[in-house]
C-alpha positions, 0 to 999 in steps of 0.5 A: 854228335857234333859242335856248332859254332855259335856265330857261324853255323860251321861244324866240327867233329867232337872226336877231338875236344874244343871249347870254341870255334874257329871264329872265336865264338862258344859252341854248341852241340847238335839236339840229342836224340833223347830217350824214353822212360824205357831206356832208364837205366833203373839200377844205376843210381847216378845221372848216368841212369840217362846214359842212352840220352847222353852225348858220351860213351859211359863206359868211361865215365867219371862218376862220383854218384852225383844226381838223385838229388831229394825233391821235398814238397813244402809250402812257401809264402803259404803255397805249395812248392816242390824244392829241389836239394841240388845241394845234396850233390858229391861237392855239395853243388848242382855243377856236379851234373854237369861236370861229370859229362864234361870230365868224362868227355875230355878224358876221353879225348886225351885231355890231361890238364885243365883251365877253369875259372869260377866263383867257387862251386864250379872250380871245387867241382872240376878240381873233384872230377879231376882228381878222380880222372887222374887230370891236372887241374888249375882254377882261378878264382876272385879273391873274394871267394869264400875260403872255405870253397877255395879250401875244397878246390885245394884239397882235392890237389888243384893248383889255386890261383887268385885273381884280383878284380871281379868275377869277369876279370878272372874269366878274363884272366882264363882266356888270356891262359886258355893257350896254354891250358885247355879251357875247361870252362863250365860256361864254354865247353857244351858237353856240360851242359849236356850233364845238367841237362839230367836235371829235367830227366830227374824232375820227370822221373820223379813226378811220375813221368810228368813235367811240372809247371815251373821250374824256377832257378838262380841264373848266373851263367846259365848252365840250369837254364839251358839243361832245362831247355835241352832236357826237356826238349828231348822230351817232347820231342820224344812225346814223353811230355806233352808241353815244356815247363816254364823256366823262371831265372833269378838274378841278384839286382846287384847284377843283372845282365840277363834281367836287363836284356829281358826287360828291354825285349831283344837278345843283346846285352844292355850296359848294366851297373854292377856292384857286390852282392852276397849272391856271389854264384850269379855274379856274372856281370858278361853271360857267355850265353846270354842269347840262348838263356833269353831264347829258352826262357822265352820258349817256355813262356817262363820269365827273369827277375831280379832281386834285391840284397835285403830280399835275398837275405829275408828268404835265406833265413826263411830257407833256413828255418825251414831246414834247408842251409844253403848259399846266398845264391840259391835263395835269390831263387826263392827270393823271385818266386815270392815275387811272382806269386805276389803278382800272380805269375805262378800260381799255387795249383800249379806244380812249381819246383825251385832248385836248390843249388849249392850248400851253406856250408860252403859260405857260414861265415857270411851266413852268420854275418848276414843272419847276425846269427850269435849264441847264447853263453850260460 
């Protein structure tokens, strides 16, 4: 296995840990070789039960007994729709996938300390497989996250750092510190999404070795998107699918970089208006990968929409009373699959999963804000 810059094509030994190439530009790493359903490691009971189509020796894993995530059939709008609950995850977030891979590859090279910049769920889920590597770990983070995920990333022993501004401003201020902490960022190092890359194992697993249809996710950064597209990838080219599923991602309208660049038809970013919205986990105003997520949601035929903040509340409650709490972020997702089964996009005799990614608890306040939710007193 191999990095790739992005910009260039030039190659680089993963036997010492990068998160850029010499130009300055992400890197990727060369297609896996995948694995076949008899490679499955059946007694294990974490991603790591795909260790033969992961980039890393397992040996040295980090593991806190991420994946196996619950995949529950329910209806919405009427129709019937699988629902992913990556939000069942260790720290209570779909990161956990990716942060197992990219812990344990960086510990594997000598990496002691780490640089991560995140609206939250990433940062609690780097600070977790830290503390669990023996790693130092600082995190930055906007000061409008929510403090109950800042309280978790502090808990696990990162050092916190506040920065004032929105959610590209911190990833700025992590770059200008990146010289003197290794970069461990989700958005960067490639060897995460190698970990979330598990998601589309699991979903082909659990629906008896089969791919669905459509698979449908919020999209920020883009980590689900592109795990989906390498994941699956692996298996076709395994011959263990005979065709990629649709991948669908949703943007809060409030912004949306990826929707806009998907509108205008081409791979470069389009200037975008951005302003809050309660969706904070996509709040990404600069994707790293824009090219790539656009790329791969064209090859499966799937699409990207965007949703507004009344439409993001509406299938929040509706997630809610159906007993799934999560975060605003995740029900944008739910949000854009209402969108296209109004328009006939998706269709109810197709199998569609929408992944669940992070958990409520981690943002009640709002919640309780947003739904107006107040007791009864006798």
């Amino acid at each position: 296995m191999v990095y790739i810059d992005s910009a260039n094509g030039a190659q680089y030994s993963t036997d010492s840990a990068r998160w850029c190439g010499d130009s300055g530009a992400y890197l990727n790493l060369a297609p896996g070789p995948g694995l076949t359903r008899d490679a499955i490691q059946c007694d294990v009971r974490s991603v790591w039960r795909y260790a033969a189509a992961i980039s890393v020796d397992a040996g040295g894993a980090v593991s806190l007994g991420e994946g196996g995530t619950p995949l529950l059939e329910r209806r919405w709008n009427g129709q019937p729709v699988k629902f992913k609950l990556e939000f069942m995850m260790p720290t209570g977030s779909f990161k956990d996938r990716g942060m197992t891979v990219m812990v344990s590859y960086l510990k594997s090279r000598g990496i002691d300390y780490v640089l991560e910049d995140s609206s939250g769920n990433a940062g609690a889920s780097l600070s977790a497989y830290a503390a669990a590597a023996d790693m130092r770990c600082r995190i930055l983070v906007p000061e409008s996250a929510s403090y109950p995920k800042i309280a978790q990333i502090a808990a696990c022993g990162a050092d916190v750092v506040t920065v004032r501004g929105s959610r590209q401003d911190v990833a700025d201020a992590a770059l200008r510190m990146s010289s003197e902490i290794f970069y461990a960022s989700h958005n960067w190092q490639p060897f995460f999404i190698e970990g979330t890359k598990t998601l589309a194992y699991e979903l082909w697993e659990s629906l008896g070795f089969c791919a669905p249809d459509n698979v449908v996710t919020p999209l920020g950064y883009g980590s689900n998107v592109l795990g989906l597209d390498r994941g699956f990838d692996e298996l076709l080219r395994n011959g263990e699918i005979a065709k990629r599923p649709r991948i669908f991602g949703v943007q809060a309208a409030n912004c949306a970089p990826c929707h806009a660049a998907w509108l205008s038809g081409g791979e470069a970013p389009v200037p975008v208006i951005v302003t809050p919205t309660v969706a904070e986990g996509i709040a990404s105003a600069q994707p790293t990968r824009l090219r790539e997520v656009l790329q791969a949601v064209r090859r499966s035929d799937g699409a990207i929409a965007a949703v507004s903040e009344d439409e993001i509340v509406a299938a929040l409650r509706a997630l809610a009373h159906m007993g799934f709490y999560v975060e605003p972020t995740c029900a944008a997702a739910a949000a854009g699959l209402t969108q296209w089964f109004a328009s006939g996009t998706i269709r109810p005799d197709e199998t569609t999963v929408v992944v669940l990614t992070g958990s409520g608890l981690k943002s009640s306040e709002r919640i309780g804000q947003l739904l107006n939710l107040q007791p009864r007193t006798m």
